[in-house]
Chimera marker file (.cmm) of the C-alpha trace (Angstrom):
<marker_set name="trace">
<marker id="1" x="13.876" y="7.565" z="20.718" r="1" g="1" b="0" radius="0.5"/>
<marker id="2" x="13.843" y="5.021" z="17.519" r="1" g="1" b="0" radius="0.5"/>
<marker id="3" x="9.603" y="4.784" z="18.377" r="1" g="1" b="0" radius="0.5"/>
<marker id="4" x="9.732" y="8.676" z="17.873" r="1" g="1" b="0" radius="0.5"/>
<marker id="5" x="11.911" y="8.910" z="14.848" r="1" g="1" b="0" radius="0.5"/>
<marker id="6" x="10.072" y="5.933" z="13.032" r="1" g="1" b="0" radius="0.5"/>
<marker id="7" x="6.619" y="7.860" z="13.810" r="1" g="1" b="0" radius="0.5"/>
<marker id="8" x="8.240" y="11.286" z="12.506" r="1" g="1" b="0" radius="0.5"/>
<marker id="9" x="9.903" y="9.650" z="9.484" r="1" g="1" b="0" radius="0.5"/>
<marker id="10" x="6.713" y="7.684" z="8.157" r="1" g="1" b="0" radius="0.5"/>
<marker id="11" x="4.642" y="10.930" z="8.546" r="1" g="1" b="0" radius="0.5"/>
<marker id="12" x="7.046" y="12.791" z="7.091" r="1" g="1" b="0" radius="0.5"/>
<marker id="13" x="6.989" y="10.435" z="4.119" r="1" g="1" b="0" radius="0.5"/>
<marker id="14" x="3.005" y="9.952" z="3.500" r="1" g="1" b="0" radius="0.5"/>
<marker id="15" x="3.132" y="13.672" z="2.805" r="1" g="1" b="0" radius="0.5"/>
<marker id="16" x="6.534" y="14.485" z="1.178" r="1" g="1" b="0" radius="0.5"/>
<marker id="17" x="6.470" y="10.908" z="-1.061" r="1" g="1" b="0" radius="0.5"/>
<marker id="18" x="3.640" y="11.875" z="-3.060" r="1" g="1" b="0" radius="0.5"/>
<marker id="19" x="4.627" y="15.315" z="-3.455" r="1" g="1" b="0" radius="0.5"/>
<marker id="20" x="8.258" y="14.294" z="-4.274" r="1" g="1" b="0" radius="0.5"/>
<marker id="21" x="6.756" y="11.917" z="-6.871" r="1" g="1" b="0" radius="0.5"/>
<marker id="22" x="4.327" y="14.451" z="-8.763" r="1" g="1" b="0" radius="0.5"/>
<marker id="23" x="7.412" y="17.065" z="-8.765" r="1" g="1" b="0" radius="0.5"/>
<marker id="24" x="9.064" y="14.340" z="-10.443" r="1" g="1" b="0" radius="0.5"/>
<marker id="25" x="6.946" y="14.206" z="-13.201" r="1" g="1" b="0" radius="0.5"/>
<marker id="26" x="6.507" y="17.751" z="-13.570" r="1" g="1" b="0" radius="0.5"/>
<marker id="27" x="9.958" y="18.410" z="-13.859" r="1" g="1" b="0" radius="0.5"/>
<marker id="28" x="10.697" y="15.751" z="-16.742" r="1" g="1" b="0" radius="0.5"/>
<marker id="29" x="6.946" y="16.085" z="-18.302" r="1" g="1" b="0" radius="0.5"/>
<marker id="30" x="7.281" y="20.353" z="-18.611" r="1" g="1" b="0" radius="0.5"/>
<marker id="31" x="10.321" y="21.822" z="-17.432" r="1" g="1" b="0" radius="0.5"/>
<marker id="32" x="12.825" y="19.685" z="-19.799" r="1" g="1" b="0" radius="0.5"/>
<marker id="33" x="10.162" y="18.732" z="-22.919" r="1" g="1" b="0" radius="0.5"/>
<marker id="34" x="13.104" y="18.888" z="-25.363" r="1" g="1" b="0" radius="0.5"/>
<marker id="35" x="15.242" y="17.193" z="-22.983" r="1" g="1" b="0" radius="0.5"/>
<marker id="36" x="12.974" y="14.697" z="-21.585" r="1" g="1" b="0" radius="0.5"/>
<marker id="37" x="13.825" y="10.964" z="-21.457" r="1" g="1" b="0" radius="0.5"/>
<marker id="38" x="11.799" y="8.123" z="-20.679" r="1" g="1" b="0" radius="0.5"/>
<marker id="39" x="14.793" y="5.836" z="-19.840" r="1" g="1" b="0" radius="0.5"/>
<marker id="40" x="16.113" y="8.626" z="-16.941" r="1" g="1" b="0" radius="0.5"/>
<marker id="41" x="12.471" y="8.713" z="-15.682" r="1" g="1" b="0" radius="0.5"/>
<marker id="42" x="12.174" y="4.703" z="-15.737" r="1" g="1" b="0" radius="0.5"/>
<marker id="43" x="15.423" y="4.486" z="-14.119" r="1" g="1" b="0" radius="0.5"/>
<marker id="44" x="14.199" y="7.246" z="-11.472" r="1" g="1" b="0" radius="0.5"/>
<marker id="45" x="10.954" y="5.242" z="-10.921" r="1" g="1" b="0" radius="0.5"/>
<marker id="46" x="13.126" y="1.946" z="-10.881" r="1" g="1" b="0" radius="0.5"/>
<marker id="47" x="15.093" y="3.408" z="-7.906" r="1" g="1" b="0" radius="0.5"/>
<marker id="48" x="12.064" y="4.652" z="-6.243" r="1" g="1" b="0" radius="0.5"/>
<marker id="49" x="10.408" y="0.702" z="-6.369" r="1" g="1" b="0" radius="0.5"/>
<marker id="50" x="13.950" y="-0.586" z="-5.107" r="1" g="1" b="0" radius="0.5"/>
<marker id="51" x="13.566" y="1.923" z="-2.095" r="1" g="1" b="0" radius="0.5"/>
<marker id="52" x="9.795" y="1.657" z="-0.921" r="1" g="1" b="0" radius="0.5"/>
<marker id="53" x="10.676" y="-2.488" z="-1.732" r="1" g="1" b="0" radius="0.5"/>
<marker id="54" x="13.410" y="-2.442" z="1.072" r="1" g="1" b="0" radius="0.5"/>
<marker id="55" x="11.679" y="0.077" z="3.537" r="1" g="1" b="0" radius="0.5"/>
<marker id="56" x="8.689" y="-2.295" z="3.186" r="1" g="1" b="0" radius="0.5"/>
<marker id="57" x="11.395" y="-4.935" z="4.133" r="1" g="1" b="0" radius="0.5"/>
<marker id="58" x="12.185" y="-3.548" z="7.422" r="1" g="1" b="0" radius="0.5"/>
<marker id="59" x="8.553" y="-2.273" z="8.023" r="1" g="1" b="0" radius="0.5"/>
<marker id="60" x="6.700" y="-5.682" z="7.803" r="1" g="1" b="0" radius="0.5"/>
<marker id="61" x="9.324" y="-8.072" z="8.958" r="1" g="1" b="0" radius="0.5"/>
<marker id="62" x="7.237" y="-9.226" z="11.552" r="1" g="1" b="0" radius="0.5"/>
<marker id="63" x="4.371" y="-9.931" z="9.473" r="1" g="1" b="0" radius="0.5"/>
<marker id="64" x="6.130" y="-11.096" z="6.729" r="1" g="1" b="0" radius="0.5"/>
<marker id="65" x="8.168" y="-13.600" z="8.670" r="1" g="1" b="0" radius="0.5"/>
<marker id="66" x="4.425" y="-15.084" z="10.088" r="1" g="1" b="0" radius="0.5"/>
<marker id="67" x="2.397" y="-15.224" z="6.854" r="1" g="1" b="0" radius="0.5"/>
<marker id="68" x="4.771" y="-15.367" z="4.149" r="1" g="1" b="0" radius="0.5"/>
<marker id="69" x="7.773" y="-18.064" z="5.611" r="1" g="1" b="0" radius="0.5"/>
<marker id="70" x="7.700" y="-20.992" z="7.776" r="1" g="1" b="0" radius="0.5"/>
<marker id="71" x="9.652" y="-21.072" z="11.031" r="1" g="1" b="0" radius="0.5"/>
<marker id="72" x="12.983" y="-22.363" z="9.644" r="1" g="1" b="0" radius="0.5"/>
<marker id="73" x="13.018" y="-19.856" z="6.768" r="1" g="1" b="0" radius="0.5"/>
<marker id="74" x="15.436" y="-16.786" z="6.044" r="1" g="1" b="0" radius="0.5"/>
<marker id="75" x="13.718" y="-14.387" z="7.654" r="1" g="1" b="0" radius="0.5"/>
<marker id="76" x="13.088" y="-10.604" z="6.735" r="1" g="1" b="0" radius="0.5"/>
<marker id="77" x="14.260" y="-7.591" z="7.900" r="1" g="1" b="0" radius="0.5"/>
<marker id="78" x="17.665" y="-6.761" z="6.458" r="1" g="1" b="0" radius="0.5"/>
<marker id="79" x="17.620" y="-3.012" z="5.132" r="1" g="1" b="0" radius="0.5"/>
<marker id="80" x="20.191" y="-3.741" z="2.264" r="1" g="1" b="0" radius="0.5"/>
<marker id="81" x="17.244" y="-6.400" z="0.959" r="1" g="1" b="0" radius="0.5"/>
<marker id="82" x="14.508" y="-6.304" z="-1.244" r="1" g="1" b="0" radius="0.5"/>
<marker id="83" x="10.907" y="-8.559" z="-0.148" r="1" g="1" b="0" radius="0.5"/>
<marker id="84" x="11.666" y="-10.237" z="-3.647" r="1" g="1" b="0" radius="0.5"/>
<marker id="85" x="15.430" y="-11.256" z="-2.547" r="1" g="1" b="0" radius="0.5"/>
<marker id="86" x="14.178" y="-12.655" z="0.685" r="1" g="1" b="0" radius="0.5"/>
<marker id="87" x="11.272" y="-14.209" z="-0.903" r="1" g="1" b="0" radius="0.5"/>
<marker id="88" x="13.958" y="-15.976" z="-3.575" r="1" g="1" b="0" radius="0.5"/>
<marker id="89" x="16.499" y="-17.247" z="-0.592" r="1" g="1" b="0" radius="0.5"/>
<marker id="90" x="13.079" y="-19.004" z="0.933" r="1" g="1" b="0" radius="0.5"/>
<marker id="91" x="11.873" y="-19.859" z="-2.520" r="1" g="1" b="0" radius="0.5"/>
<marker id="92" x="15.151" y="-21.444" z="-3.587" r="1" g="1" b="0" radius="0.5"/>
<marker id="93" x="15.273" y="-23.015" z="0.040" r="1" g="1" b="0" radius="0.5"/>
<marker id="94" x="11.384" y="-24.125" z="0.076" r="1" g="1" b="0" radius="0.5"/>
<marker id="95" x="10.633" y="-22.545" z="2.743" r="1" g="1" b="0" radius="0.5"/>
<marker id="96" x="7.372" y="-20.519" z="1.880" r="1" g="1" b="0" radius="0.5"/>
<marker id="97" x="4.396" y="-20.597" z="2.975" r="1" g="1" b="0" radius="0.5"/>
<marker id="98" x="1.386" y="-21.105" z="0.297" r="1" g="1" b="0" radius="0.5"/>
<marker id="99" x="0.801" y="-17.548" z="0.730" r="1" g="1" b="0" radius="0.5"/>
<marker id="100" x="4.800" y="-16.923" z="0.125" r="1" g="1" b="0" radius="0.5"/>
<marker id="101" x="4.082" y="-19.650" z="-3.128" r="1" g="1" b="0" radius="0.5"/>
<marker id="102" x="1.526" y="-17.396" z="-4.203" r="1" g="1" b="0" radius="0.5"/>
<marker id="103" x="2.921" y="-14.446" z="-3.929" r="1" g="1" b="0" radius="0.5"/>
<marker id="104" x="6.019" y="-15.815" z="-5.271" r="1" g="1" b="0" radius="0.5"/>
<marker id="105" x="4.430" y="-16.872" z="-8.708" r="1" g="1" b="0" radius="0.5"/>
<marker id="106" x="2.376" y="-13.593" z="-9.100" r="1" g="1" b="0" radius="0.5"/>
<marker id="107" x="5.914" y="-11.817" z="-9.117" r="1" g="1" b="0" radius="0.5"/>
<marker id="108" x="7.426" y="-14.429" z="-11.506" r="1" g="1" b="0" radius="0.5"/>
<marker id="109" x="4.899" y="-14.251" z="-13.469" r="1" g="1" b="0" radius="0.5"/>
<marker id="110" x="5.089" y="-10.796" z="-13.702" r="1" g="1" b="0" radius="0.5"/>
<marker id="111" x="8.613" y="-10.741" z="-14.400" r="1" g="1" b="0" radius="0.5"/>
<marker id="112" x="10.680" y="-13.954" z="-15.056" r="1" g="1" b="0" radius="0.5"/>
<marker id="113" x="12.002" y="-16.008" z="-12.213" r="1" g="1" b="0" radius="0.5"/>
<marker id="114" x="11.754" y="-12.563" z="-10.679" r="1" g="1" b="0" radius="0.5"/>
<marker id="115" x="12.177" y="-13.853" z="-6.954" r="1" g="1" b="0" radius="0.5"/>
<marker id="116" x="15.279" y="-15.938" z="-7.540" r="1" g="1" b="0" radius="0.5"/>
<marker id="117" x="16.733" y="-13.401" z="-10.181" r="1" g="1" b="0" radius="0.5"/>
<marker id="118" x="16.942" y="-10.807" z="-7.054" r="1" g="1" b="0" radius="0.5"/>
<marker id="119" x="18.493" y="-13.098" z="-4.825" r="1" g="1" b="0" radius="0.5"/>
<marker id="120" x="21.257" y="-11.041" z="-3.379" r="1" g="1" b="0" radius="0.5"/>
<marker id="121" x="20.966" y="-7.872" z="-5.909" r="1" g="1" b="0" radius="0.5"/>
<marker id="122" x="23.285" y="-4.895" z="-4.414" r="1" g="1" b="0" radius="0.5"/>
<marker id="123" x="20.820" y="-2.244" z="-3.238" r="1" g="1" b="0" radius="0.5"/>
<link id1="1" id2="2" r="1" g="1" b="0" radius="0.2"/>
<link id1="2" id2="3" r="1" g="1" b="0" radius="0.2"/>
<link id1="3" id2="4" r="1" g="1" b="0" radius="0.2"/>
<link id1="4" id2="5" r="1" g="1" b="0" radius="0.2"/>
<link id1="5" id2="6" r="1" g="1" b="0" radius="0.2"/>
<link id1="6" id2="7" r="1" g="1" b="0" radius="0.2"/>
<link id1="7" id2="8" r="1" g="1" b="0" radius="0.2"/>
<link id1="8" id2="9" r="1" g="1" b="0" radius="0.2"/>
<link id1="9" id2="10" r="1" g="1" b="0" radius="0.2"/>
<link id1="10" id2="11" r="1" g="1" b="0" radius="0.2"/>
<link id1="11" id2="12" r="1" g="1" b="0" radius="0.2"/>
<link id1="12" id2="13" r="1" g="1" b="0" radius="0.2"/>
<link id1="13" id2="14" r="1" g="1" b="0" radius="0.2"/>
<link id1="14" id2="15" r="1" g="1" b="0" radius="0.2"/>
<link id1="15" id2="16" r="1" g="1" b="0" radius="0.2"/>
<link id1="16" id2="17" r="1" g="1" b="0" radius="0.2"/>
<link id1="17" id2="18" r="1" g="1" b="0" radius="0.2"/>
<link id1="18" id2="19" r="1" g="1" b="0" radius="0.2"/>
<link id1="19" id2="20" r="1" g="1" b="0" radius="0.2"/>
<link id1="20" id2="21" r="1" g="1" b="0" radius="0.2"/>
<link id1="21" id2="22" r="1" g="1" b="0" radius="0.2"/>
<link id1="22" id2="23" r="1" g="1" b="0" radius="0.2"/>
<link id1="23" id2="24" r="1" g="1" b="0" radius="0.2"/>
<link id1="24" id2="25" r="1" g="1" b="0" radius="0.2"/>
<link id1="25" id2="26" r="1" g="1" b="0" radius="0.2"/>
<link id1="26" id2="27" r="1" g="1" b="0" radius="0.2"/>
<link id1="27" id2="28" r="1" g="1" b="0" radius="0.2"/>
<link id1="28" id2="29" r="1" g="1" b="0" radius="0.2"/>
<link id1="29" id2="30" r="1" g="1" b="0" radius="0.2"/>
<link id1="30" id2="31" r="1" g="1" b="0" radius="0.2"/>
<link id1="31" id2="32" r="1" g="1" b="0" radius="0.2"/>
<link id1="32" id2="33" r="1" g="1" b="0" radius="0.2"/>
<link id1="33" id2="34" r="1" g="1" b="0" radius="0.2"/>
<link id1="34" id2="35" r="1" g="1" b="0" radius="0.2"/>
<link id1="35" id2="36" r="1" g="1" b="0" radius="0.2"/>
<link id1="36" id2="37" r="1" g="1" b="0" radius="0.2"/>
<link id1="37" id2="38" r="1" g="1" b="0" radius="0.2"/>
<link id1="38" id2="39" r="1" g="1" b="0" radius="0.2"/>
<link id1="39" id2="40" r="1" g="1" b="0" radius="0.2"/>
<link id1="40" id2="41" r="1" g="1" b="0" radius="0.2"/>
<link id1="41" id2="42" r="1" g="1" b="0" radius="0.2"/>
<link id1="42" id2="43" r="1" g="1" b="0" radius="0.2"/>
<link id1="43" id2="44" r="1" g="1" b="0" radius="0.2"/>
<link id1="44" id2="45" r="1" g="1" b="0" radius="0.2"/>
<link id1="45" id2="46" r="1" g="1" b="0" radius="0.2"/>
<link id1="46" id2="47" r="1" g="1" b="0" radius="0.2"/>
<link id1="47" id2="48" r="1" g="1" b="0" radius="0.2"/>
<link id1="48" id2="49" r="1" g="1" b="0" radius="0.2"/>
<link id1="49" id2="50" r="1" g="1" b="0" radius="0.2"/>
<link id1="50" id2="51" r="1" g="1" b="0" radius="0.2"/>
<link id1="51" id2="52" r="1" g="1" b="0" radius="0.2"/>
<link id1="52" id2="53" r="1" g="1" b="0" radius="0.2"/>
<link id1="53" id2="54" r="1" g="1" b="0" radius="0.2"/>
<link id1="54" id2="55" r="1" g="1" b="0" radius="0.2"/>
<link id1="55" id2="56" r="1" g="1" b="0" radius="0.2"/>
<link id1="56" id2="57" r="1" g="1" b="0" radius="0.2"/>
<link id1="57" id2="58" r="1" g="1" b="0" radius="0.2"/>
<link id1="58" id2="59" r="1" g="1" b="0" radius="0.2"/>
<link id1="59" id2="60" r="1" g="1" b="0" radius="0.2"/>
<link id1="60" id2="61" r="1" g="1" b="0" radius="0.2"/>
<link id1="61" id2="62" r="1" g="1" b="0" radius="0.2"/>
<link id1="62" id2="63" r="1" g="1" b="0" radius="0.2"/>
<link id1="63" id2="64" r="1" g="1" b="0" radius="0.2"/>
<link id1="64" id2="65" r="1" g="1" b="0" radius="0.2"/>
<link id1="65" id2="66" r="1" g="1" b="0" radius="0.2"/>
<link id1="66" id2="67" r="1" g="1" b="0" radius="0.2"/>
<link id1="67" id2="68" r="1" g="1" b="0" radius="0.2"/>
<link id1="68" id2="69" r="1" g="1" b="0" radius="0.2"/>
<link id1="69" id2="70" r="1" g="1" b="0" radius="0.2"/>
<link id1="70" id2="71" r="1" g="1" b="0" radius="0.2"/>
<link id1="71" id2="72" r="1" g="1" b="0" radius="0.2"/>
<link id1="72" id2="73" r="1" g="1" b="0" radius="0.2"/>
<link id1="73" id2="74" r="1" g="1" b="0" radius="0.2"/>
<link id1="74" id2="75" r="1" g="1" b="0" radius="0.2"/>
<link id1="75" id2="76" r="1" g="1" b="0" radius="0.2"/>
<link id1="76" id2="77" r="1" g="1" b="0" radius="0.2"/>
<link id1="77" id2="78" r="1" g="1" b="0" radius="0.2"/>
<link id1="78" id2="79" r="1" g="1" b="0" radius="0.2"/>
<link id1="79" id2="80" r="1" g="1" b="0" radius="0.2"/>
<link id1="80" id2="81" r="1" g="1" b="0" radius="0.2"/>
<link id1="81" id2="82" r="1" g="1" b="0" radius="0.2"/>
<link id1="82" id2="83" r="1" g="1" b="0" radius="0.2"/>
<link id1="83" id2="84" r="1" g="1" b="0" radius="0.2"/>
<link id1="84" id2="85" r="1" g="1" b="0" radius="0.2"/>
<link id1="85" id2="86" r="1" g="1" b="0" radius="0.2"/>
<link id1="86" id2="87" r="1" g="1" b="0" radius="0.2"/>
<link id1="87" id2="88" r="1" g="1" b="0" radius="0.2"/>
<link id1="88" id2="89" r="1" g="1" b="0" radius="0.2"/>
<link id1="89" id2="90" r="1" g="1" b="0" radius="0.2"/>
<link id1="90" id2="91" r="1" g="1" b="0" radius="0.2"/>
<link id1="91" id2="92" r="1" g="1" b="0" radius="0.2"/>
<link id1="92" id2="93" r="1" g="1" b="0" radius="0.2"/>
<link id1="93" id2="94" r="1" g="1" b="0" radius="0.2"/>
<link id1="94" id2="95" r="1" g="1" b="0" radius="0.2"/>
<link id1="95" id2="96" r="1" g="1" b="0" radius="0.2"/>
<link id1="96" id2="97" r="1" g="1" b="0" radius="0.2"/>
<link id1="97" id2="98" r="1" g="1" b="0" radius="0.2"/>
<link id1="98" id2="99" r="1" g="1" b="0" radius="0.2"/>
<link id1="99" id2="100" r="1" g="1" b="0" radius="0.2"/>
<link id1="100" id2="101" r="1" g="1" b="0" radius="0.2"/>
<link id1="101" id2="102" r="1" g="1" b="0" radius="0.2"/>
<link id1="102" id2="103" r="1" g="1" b="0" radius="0.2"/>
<link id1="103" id2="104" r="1" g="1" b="0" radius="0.2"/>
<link id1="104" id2="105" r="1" g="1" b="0" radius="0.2"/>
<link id1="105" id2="106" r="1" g="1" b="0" radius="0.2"/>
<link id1="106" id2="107" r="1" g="1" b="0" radius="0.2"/>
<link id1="107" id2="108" r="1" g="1" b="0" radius="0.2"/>
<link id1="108" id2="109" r="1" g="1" b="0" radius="0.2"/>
<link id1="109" id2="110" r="1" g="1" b="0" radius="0.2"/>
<link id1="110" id2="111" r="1" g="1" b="0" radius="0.2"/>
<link id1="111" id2="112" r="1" g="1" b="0" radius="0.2"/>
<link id1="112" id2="113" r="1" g="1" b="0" radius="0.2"/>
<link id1="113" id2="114" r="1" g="1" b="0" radius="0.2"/>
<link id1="114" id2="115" r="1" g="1" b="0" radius="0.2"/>
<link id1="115" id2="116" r="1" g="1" b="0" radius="0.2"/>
<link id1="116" id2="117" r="1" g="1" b="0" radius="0.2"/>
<link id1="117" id2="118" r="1" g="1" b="0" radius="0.2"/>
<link id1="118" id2="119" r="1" g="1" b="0" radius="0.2"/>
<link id1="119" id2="120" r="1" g="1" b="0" radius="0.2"/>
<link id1="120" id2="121" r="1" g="1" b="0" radius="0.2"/>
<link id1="121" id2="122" r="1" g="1" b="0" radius="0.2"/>
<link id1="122" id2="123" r="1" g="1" b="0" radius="0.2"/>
</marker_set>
């Protein structure tokens, strides 16, 4: 049954996402012009990242766990977790791979110390 719902769930999201996400700026770009906020629709887009981040956590744990962290890492997985937390933990723990490294360093550069900054972040 989890096969089925997973199959339902991610087609239901490739068409619903995108729609969601253009309401979204409908709604704040033309419905509320007076009222309209970039810091509500930052924080909604912030939230939307943090959500796709952990999905994608669950989704490619398997191929994260091959490419991005050697054998004896902390592995993916955990739906409460971002990539970037589990990347940090392995990062912190040296533990990547040189993919891991690089992808690692395009983050932090990016953003600060971005991996080890969202080591452990409440979700």
């Amino acid at each position: 049954m989890g096969a089925i719902l997973a199959f339902v769930s991610v087609l239901l999201a490739s068409f619903l996402f995108p729609l969601g996400l253009l309401l979204t700026l409908i709604v704040n770009l033309y419905k509320r012009r007076w009222k309209f906020s970039f810091k509500r629709l930052d924080q909604q887009f912030l939230s939307i990242a943090t959500s796709v981040d952990t999905s994608g956590n669950v989704i490619c744990k398997d191929l994260f766990d091959l490419i991005l962290i050697k054998k004896s890492g902390y592995q993916f997985g955990n739906r409460k977790e971002t990539i970037s937390s589990v990347l940090g933990k392995n990062q912190r723990d040296g533990t990547l791979t040189k993919l891991g490294l690089i992808v690692c360093n395009v983050l932090d550069w990016l953003d600060t110390e971005h991996c080890f900054r969202s080591i452990d972040s409440l979700i």
